[in-house]
Backbone as JSON Lines, residues from 0, in Angstrom:
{"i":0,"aa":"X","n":[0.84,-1.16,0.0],"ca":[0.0,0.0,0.0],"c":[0.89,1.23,0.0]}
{"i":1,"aa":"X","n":[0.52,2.15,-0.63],"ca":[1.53,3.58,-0.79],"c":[0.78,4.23,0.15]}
{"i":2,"aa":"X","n":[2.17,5.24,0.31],"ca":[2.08,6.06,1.62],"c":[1.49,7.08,0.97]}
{"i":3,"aa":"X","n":[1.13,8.14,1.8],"ca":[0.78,9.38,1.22],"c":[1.68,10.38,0.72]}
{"i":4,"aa":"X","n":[3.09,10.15,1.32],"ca":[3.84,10.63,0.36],"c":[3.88,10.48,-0.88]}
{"i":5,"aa":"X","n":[3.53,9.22,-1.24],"ca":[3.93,8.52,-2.69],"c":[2.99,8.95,-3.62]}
{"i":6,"aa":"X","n":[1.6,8.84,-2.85],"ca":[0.63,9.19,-3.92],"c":[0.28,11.17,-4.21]}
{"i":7,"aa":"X","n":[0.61,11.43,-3.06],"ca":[0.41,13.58,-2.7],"c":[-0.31,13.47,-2.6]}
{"i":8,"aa":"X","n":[-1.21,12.59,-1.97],"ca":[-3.04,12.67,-1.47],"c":[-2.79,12.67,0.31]}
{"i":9,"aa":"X","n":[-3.74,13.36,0.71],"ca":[-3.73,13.57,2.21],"c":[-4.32,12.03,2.75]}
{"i":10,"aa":"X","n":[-3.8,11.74,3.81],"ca":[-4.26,9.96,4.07],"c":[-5.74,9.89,4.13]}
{"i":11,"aa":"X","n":[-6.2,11.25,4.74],"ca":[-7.59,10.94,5.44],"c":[-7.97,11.94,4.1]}
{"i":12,"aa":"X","n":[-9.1,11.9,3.44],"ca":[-10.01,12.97,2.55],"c":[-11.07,13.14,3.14]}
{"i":13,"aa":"X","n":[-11.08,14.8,3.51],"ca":[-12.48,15.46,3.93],"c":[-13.53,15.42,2.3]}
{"i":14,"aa":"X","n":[-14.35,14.72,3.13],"ca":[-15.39,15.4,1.92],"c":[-15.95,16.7,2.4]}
{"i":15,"aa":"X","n":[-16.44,17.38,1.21],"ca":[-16.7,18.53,1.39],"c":[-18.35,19.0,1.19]}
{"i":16,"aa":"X","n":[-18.96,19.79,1.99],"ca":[-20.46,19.63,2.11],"c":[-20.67,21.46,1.47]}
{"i":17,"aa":"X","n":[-21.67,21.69,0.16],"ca":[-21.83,22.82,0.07],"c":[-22.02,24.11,1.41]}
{"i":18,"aa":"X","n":[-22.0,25.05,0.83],"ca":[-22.34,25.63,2.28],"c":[-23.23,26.25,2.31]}
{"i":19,"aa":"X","n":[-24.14,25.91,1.94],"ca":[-25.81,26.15,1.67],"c":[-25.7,25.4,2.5]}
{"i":20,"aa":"X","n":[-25.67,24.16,2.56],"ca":[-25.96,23.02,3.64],"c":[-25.82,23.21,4.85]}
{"i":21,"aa":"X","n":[-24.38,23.72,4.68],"ca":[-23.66,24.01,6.61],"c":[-24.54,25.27,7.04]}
{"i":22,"aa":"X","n":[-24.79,25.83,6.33],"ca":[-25.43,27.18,7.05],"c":[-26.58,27.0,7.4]}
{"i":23,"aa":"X","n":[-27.49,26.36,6.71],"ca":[-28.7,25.85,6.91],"c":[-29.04,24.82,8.01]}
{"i":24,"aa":"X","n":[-28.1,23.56,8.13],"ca":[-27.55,22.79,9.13],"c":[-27.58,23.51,10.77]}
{"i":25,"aa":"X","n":[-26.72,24.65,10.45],"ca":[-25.85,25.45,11.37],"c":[-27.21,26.4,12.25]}
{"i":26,"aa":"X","n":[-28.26,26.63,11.13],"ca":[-29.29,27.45,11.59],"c":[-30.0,27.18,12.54]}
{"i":27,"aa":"X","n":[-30.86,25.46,11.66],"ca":[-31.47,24.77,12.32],"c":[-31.41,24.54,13.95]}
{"i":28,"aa":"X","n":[-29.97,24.31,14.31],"ca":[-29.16,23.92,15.55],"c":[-29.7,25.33,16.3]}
{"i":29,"aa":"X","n":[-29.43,26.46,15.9],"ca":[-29.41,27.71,16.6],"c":[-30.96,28.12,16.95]}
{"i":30,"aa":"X","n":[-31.72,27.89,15.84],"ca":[-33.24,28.28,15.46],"c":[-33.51,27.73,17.25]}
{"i":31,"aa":"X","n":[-34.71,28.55,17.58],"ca":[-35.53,28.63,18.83],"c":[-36.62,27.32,18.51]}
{"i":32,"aa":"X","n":[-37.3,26.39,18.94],"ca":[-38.35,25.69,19.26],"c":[-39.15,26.29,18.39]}
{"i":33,"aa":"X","n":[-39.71,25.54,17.69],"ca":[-41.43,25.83,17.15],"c":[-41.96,26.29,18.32]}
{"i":34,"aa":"X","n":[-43.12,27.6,17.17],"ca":[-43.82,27.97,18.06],"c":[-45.05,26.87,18.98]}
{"i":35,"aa":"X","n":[-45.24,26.9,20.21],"ca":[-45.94,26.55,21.1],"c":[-47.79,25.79,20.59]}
{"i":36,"aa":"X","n":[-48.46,25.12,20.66],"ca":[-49.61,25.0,20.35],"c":[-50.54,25.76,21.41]}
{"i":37,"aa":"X","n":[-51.38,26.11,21.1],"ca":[-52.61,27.17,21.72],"c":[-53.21,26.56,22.89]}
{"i":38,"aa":"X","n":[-52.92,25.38,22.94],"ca":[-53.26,24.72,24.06],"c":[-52.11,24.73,25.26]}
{"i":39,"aa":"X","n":[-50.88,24.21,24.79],"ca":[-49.9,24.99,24.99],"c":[-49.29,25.99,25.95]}
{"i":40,"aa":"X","n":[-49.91,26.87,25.18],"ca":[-49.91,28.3,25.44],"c":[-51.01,28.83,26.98]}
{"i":41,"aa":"X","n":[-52.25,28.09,26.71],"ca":[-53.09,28.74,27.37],"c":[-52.46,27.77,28.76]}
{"i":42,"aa":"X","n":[-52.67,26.88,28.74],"ca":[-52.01,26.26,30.18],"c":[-51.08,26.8,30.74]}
{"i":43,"aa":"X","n":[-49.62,27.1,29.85],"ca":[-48.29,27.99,30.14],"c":[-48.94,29.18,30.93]}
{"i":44,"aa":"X","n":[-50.11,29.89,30.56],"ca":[-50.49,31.43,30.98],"c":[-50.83,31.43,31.8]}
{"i":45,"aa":"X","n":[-51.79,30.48,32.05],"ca":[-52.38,29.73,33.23],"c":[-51.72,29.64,34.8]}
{"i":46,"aa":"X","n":[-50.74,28.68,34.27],"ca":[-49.55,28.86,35.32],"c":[-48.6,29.96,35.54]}
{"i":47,"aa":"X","n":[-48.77,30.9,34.95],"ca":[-47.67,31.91,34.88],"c":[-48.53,32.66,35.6]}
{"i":48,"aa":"X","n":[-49.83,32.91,35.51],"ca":[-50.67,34.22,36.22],"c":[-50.8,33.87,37.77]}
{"i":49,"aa":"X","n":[-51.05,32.25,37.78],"ca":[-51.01,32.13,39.09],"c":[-50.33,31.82,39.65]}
{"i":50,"aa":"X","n":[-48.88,32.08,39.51],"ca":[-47.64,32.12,40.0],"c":[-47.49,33.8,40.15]}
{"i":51,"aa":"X","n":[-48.1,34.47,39.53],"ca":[-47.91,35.91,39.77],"c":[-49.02,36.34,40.64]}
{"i":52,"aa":"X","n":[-49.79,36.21,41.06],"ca":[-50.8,36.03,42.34],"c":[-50.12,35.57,43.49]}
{"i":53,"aa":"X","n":[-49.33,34.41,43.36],"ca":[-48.54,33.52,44.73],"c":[-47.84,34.55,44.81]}
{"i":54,"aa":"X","n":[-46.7,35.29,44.18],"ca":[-45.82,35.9,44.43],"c":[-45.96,37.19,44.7]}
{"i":55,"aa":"X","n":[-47.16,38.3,44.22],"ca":[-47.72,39.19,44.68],"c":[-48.33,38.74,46.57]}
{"i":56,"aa":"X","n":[-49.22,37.7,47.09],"ca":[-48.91,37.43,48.09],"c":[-48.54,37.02,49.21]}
{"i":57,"aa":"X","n":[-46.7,36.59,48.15],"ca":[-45.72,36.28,48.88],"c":[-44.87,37.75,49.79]}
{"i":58,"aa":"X","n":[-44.73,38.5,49.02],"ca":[-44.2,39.77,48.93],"c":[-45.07,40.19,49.78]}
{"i":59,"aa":"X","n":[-46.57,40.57,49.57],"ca":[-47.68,41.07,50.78],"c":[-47.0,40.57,51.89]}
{"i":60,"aa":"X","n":[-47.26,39.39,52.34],"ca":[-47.21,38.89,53.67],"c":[-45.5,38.99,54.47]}
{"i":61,"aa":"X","n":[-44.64,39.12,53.34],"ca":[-43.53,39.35,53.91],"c":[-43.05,40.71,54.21]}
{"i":62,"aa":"X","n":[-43.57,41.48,53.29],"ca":[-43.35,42.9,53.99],"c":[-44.43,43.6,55.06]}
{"i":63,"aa":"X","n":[-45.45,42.91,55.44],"ca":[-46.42,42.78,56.58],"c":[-45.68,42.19,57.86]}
{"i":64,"aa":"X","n":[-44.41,41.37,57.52],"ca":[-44.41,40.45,58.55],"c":[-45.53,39.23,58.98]}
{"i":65,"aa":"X","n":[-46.09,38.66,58.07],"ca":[-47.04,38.0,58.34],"c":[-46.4,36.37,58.24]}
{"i":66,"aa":"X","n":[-45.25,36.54,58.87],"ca":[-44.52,34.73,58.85],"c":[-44.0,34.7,58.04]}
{"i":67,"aa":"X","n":[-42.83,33.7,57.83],"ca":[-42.2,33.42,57.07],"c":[-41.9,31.79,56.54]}
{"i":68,"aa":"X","n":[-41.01,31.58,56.28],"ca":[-40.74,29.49,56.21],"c":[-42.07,29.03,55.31]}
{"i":69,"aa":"X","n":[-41.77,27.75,55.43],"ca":[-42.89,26.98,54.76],"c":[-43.87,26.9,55.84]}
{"i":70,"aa":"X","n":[-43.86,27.37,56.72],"ca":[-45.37,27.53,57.44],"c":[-46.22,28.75,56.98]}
{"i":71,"aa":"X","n":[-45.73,29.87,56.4],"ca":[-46.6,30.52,55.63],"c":[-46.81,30.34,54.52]}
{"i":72,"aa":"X","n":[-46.97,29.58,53.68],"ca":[-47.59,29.0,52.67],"c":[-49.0,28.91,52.76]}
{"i":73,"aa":"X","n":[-49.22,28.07,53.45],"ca":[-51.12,28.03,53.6],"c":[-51.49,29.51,53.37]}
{"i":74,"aa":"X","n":[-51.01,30.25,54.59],"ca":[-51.51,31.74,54.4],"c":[-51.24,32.38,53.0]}
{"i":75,"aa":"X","n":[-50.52,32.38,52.57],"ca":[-50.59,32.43,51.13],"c":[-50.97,32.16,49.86]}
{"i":76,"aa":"X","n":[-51.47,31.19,50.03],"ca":[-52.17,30.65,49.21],"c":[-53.69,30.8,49.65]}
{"i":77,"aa":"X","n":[-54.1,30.91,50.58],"ca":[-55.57,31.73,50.92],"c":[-55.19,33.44,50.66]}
{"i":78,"aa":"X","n":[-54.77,33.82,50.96],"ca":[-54.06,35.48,50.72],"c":[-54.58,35.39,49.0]}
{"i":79,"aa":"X","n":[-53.46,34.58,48.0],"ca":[-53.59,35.08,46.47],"c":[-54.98,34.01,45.88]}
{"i":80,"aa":"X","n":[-56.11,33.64,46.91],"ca":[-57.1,32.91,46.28],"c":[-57.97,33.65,45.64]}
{"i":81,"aa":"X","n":[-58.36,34.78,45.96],"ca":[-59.56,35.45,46.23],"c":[-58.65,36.39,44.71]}
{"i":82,"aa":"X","n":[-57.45,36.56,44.81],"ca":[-56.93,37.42,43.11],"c":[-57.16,36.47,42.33]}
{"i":83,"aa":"X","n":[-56.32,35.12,42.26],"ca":[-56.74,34.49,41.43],"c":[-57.84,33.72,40.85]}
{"i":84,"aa":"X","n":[-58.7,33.92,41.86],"ca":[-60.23,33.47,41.94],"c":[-60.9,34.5,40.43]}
{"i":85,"aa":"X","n":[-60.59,35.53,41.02],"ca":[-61.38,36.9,40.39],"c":[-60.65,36.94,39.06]}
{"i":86,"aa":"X","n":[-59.42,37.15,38.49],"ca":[-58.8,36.92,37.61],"c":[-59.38,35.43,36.27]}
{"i":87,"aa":"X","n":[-59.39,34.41,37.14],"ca":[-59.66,33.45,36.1],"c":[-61.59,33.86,35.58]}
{"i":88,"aa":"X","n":[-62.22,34.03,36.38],"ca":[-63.76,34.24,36.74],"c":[-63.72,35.23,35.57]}
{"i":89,"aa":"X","n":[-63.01,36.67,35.44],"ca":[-63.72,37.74,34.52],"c":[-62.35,37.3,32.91]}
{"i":90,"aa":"X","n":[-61.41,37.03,33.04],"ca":[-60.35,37.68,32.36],"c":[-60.75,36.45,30.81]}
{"i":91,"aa":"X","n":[-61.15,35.15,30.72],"ca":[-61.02,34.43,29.93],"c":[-62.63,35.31,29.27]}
{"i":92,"aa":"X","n":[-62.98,35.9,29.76],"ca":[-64.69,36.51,28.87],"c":[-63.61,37.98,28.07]}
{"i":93,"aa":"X","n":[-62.94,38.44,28.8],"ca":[-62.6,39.5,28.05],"c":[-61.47,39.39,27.41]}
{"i":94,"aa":"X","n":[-60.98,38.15,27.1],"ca":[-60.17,37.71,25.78],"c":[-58.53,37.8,26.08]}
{"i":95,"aa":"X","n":[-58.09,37.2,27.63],"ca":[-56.8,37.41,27.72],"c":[-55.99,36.49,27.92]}
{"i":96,"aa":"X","n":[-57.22,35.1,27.03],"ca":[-56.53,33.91,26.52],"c":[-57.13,33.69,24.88]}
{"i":97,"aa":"X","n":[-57.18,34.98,24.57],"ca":[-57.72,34.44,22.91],"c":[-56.04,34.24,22.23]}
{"i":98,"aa":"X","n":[-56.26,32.93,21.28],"ca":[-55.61,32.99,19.96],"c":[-54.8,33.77,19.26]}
{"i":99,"aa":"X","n":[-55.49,34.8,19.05],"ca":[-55.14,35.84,18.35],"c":[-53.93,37.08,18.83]}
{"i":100,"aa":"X","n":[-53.93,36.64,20.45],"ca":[-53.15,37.62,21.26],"c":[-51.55,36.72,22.06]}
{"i":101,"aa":"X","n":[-51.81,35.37,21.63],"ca":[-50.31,34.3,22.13],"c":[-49.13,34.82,21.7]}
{"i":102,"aa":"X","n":[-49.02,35.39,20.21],"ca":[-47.7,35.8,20.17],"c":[-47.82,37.24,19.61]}
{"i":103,"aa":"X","n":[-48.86,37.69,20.01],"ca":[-48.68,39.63,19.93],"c":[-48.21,40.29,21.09]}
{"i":104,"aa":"X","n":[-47.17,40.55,21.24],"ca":[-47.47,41.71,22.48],"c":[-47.58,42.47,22.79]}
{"i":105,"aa":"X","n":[-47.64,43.38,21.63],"ca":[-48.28,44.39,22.34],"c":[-50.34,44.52,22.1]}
{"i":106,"aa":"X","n":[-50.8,43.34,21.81],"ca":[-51.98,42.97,21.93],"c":[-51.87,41.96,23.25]}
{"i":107,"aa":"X","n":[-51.22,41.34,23.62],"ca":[-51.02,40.66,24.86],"c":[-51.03,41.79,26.01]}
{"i":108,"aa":"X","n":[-50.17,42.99,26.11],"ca":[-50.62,43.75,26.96],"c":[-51.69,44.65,27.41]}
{"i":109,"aa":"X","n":[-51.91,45.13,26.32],"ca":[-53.12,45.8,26.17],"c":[-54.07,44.75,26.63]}
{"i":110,"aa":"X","n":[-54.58,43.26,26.0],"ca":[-55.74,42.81,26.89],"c":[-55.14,42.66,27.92]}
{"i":111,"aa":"X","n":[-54.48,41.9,28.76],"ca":[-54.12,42.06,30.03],"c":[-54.41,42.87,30.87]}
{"i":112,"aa":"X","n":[-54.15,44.17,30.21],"ca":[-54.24,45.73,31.54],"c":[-55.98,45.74,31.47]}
{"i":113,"aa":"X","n":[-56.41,45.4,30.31],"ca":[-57.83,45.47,30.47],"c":[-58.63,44.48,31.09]}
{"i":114,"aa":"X","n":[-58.38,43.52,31.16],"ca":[-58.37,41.97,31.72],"c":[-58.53,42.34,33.38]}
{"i":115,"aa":"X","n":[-57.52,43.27,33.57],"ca":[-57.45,43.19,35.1],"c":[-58.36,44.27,35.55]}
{"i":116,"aa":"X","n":[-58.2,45.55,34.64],"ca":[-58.87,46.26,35.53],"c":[-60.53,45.91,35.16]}
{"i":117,"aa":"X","n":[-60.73,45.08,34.7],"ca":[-62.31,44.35,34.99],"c":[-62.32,43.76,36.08]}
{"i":118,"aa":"X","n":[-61.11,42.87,36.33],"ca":[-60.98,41.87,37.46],"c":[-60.78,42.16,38.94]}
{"i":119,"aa":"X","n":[-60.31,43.41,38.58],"ca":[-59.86,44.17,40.25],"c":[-60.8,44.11,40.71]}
{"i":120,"aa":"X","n":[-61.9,44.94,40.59],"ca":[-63.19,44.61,41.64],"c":[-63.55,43.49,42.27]}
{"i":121,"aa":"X","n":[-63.46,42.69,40.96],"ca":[-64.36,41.02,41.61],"c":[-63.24,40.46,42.44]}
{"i":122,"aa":"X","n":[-62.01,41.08,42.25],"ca":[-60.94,40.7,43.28],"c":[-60.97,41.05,44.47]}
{"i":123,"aa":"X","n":[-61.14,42.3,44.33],"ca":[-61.33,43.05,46.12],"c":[-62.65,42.28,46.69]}
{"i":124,"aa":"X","n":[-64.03,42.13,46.02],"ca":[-65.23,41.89,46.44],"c":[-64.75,40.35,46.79]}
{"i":125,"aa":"X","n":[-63.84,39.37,46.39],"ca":[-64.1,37.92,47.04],"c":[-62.98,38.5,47.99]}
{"i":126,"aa":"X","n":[-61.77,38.78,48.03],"ca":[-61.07,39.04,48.97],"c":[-61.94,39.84,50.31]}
{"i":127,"aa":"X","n":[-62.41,41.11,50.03],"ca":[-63.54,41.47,51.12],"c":[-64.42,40.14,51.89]}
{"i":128,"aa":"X","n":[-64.96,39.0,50.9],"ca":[-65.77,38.75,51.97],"c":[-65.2,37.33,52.38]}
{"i":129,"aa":"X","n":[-64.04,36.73,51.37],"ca":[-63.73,35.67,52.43],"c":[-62.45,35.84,53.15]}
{"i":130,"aa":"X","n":[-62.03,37.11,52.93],"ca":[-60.85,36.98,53.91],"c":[-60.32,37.87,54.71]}
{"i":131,"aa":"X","n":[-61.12,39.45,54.45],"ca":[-60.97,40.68,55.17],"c":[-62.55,40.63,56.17]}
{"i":132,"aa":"X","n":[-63.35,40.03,55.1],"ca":[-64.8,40.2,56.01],"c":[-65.18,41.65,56.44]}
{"i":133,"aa":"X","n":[-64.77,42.54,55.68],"ca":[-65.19,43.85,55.3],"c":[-64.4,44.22,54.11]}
{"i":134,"aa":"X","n":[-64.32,45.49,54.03],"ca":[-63.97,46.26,53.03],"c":[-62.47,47.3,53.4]}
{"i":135,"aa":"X","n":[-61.69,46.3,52.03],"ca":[-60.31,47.36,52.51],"c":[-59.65,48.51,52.23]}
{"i":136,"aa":"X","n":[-58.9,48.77,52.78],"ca":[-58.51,50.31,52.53],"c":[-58.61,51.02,51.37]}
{"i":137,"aa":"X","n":[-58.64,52.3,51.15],"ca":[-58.41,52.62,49.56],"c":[-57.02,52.51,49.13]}
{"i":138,"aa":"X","n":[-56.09,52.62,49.95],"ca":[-54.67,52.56,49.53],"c":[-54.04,51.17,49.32]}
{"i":139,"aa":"X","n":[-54.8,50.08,49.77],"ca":[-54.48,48.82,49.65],"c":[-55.37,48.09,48.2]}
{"i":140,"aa":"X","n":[-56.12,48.94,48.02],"ca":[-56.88,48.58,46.59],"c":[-56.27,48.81,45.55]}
{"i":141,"aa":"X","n":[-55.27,50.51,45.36],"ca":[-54.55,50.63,44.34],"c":[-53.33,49.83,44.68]}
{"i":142,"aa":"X","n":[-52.97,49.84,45.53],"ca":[-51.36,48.79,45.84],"c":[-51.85,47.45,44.6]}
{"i":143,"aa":"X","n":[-52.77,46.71,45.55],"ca":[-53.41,45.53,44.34],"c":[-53.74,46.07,42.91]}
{"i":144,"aa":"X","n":[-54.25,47.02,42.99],"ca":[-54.57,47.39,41.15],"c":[-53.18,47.73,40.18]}
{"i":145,"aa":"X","n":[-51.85,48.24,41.18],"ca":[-50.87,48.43,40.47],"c":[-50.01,47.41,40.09]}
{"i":146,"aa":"X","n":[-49.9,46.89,41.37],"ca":[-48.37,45.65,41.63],"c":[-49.1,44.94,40.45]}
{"i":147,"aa":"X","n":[-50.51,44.37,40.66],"ca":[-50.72,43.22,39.71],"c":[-50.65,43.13,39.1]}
{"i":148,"aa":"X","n":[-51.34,44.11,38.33],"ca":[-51.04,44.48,36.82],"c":[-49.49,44.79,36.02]}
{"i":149,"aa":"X","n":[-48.31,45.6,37.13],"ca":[-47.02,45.11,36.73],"c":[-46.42,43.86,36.55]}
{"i":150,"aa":"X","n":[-47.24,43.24,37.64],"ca":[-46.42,41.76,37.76],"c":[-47.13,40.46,36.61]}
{"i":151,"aa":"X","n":[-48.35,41.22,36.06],"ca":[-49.11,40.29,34.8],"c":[-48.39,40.66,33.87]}
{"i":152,"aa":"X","n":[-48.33,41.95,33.38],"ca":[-47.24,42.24,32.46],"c":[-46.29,41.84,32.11]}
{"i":153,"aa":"X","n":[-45.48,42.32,33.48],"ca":[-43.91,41.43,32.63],"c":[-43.71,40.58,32.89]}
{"i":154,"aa":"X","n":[-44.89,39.23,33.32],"ca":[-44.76,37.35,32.55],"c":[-45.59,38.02,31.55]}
{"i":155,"aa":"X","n":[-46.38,38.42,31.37],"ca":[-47.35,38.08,30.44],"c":[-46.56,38.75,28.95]}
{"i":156,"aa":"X","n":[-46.15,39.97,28.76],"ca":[-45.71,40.37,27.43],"c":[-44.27,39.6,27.52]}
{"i":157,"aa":"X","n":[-43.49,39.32,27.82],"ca":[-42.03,38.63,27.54],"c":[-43.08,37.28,27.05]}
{"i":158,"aa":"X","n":[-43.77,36.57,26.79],"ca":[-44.53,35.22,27.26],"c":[-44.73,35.57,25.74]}
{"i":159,"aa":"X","n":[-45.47,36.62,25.5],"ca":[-45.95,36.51,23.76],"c":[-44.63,36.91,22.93]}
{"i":160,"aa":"X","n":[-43.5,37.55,23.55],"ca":[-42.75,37.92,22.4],"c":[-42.0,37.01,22.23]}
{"i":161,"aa":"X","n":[-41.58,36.28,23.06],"ca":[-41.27,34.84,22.8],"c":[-42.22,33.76,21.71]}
{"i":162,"aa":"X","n":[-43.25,33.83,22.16],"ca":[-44.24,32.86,20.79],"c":[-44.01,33.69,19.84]}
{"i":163,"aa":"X","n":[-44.12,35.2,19.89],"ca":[-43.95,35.71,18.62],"c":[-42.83,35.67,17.55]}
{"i":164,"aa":"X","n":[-41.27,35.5,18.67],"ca":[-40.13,34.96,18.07],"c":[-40.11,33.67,17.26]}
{"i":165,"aa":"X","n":[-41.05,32.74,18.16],"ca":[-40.93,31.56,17.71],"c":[-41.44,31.17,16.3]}
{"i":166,"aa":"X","n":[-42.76,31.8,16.56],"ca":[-43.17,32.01,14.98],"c":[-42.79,32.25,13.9]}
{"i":167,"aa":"X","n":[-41.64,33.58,13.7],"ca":[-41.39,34.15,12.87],"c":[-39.59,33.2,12.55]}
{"i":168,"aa":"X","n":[-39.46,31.91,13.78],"ca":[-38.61,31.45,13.64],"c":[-37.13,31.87,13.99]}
{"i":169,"aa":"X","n":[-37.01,33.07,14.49],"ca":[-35.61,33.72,14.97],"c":[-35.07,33.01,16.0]}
C-alpha cells in the first residue's frame, strides 16, 4: 500500500459539504423551538398568572411580617385565592386567553391591563368577603390594582414575544 507521500493525497479525505448546507444545518441547531400549540400556550399562561398572584402574596405577607418558612404558605395561598379566583372568573370573557393575542405583544398587553382592571373589583369583592370580612382600605386597593397588573405584564408580554419569536422562527 503507498504512503501518502507517494501518492500527494492527504491519508484521510475530507469530503466537502456545500455551504448552503452548513449554514442551513448550522441554523437549524441555533433556530428557537417551534412555536408553542394554543393549548400549549393557554395552560403555560395559566400557570404563569397564578404564580404571579402567589408571588404578589408572597411579597404582601412578607413585607407585613405575616410569617415566614414553609409555614406561611397556607396563608398564602388563601391570601392570592380570592386574586386568582377573580382573575380566572372575569379575564377568559374578556379575551386574555384568545388565539389571536399568544404571540402579539403588544396585543397581549393591552388585553391584560384590560383583563385586570375588569378583574380588580371582583378581586377586592371575594377578597372582602372571604378573607378581610369587610372592606379594605383605599390605599391597599390601588397597591393591588398596580403591583398586579405590573407583575401580569412582565410574565405576560415577555410570554408573547417569545411565541412571537418563535413564529417568525428567529
Amino acid at each position: 500500500m503507498p504512503t501518502a507521500e507517494e501518492t500527494n493525497e492527504p491519508v484521510t479525505t475530507k469530503k466537502t459539504r456545500p455551504r448552503k448546507e452548513v449554514a442551513r444545518e448550522l441554523a437549524s441547531h441555533l433556530r428557537l423551538k417551534q412555536a408553542m400549540s394554543y393549548k400549549q400556550a393557554v395552560i403555560t399562561l395559566v400557570a404563569g398568572d397564578l404564580l404571579c398572584f402567589l408571588v404578589f402574596a408572597a411579597l404582601g405577607s412578607n413585607t407585613h411580617g405575616e410569617g415566614t418558612g414553609l409555614a406561611s404558605i397556607p396563608h398564602i395561598i388563601v391570601t392570592a385565592l380570592p386574586f386568582a379566583a377573580g382573575w380566572f372568573l372575569v379575564s377568559p370573557f374578556v379575551g386574555a386567553f384568545r388565539r389571536d393575542i399568544v404571540a402579539r405583544p403588544r396585543a397581549m398587553a393591552i388585553r391584560t391591563a384590560v383583563a385586570w382592571l375588569i378583574s380588580w373589583p371582583v378581586t377586592l369583592i371575594l377578597r372582602g368577603i372571604f378573607v378581610d370580612h369587610g372592606i379594605p382600605p383605599l390605599t391597599f386597593d390601588i397597591v393591588v390594582l398596580l403591583f398586579n397588573l405590573l407583575i401580569l405584564e412582565v410574565w405576560r408580554w415577555p410570554f408573547a414575544l417569545n411565541n412571537s419569536l418563535r413564529r417568525r422562527g428567529v
